[in-house]
N, C-alpha and C positions, 0 to 999 in steps of 0.2 A: 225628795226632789228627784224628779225626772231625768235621766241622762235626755242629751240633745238630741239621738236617735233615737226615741220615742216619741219626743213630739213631734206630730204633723204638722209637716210643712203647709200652709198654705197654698192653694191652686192658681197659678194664672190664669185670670180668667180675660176675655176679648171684653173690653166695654161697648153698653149697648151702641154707645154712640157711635164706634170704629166701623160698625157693618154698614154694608151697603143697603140701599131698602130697595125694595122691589120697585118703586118709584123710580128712584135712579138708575137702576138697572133699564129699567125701558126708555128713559130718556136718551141715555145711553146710546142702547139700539135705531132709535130714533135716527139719530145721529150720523151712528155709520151707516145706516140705509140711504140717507139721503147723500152723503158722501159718495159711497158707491155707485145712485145715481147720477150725480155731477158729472160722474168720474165717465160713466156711460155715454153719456151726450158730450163730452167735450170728445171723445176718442170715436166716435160715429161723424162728428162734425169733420173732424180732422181725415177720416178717411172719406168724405165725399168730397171735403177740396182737392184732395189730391188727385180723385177721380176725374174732376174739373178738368185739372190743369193738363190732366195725361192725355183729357180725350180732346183731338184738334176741332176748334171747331168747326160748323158744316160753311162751307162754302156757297157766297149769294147766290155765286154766278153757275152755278152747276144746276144743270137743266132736268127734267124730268124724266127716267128713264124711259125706254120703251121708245115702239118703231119700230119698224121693221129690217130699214138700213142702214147701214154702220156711220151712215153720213148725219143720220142724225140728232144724236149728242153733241153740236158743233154749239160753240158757246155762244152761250144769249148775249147780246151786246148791250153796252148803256146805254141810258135814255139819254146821257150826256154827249151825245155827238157832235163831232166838228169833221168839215171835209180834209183836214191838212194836218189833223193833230191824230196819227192813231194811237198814241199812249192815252188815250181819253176812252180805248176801245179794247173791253178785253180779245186778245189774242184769240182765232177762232180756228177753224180748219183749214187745213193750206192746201190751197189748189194752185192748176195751171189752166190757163185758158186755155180752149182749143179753135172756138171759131165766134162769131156774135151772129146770133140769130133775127134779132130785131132792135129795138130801144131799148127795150126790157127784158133781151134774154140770150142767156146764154151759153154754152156746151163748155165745161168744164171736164178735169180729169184730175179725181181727188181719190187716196188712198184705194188703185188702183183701180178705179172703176170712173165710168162716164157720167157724167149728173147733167142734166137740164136747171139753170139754175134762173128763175125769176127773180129777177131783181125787187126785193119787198118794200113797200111803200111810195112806189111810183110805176105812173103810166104814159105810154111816149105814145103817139099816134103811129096807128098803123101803116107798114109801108103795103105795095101792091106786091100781089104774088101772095099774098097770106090767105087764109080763108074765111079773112074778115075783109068789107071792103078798104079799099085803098083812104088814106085820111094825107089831109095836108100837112107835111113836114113829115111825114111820114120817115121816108129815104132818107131824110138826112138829120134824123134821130139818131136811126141806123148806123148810117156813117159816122158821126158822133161817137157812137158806143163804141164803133169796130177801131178806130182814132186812141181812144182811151186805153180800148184792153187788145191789142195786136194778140195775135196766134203767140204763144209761150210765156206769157205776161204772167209771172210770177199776182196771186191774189191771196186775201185771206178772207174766210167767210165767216158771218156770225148771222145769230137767226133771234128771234125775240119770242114769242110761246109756242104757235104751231110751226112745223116746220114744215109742211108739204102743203099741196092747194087740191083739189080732186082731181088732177091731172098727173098728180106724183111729181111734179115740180120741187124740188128744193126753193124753199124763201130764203133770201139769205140777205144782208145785206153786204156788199163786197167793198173790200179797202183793197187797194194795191200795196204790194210788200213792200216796194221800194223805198216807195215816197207817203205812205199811207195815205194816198188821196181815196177820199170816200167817194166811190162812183155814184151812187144814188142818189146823195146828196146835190157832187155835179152837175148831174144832168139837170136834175132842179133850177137851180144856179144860173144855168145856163140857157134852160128856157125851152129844151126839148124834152121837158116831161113834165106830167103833172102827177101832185100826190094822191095818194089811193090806199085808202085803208080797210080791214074790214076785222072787226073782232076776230079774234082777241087781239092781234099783234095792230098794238098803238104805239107803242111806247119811241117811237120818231115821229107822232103825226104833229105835235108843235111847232119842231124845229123844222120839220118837211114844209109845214103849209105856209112858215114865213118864207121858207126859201122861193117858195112860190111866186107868194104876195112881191114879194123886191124885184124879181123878174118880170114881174106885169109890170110894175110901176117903171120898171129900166127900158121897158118895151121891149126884150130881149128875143133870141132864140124863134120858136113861130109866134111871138105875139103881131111880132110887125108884119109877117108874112102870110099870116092866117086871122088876124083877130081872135083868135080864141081857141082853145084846145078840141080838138075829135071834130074837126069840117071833116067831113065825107067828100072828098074827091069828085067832082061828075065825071062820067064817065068818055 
């Protein structure tokens, strides 16, 4: 008989079954690639929301740069206008009047320079002394405007796409600071001006031509005293 340290012990061996198969093994892999990918798009998502959120968005009302003078970035105004409501109107450039030139125009003094400023989307008959002939109701268009916006009358101006006319005019359309009464509008209203539009800047010719239409129909301002807008004066 054999002592016990001669006989060979038996080897542990792994059964087949316990390994892995190379099957599994790629499934495996499989697996965490697609993981990993998951893992890629949710952490790319998450960093563009945040991009989002950080970056403010662009503002409607902010105008198109360019132009030559510092007057003209002055903020585009809504198409939602009212003559008595300026919270309806965004905030524009603040000027002060200096003098009124006609129905539709006027010498301003904005961030310290002089501006000729045409009132945008109306037209008042001509008075005399201009180098257009003389129109009825002319003078007291005029008068009208200079009534509305005295010498130091606090204004604010907003413009709609183009801002100049081929005269280097500012367009603008003017609210008084006080009381936000929309001048433009006014005059309308009131029957010493009529609307006038010309591409691009529409964006009041709706609200401009009813305020029109009401003044014909009220008989107002020169309808009674001219029948119709631009008589030429005889001489």
């Amino acid at each position: 008989m054999k002592p016990d340290w001669f006989t060979p012990k038996a080897t542990s061996l792994v059964s087949p079954t316990s390994l892995v198969s190379p099957t599994s093994l790629v499934s495996r892999f499989v697996l965490v690639a697609r993981f990993v990918r998951v893992a890629a798009v949710a952490v790319t998502s998450l960093w563009l929301l945040a991009a989002c959120v950080a970056s403010p968005p662009k503002d409607s009302s902010s105008l198109e740069s360019g132009g030559a003078s510092p007057l003209d970035p002055t903020t585009r105004t809504s198409t939602n206008l009212q003559s008595t409501n300026p919270s309806l109107v965004s905030p524009g450039l603040s000027a002060v009047v200096q003098r009124v030139v006609d129905g539709d125009t006027i010498i301003v003094r904005a961030q310290d320079k002089t501006e000729t400023i045409r009132l945008l989307g109306i037209d008042t008959p001509e008075k005399a002394g201009g180098p257009r002939p003389a129109e009825c109701f002319g003078a007291q268009a005029s008068a009208r405007l200079a009534e509305l916006l005295p010498p130091r009358t606090q204004v604010l101006l907003s413009r709609d796409i183009e801002s100049r006319d081929q005269y280097s005019r500012l367009l603008a359309f003017v609210h008084r600071s006080d009381d936000g009464l929309f001048i433009n509008l006014a005059m309308l209203e009131d029957g010493f001006a009529s609307p006038l539009f010309f591409a691009p800047n529409r964006s009041a010719e709706e609200l401009f031509t009813a305020a029109a239409d009401t003044a014909r129909r009220e008989w107002v301002g020169f309808w009674p005293g001219c029948g119709a807008a631009n008589i030429v004066l005889d001489n």
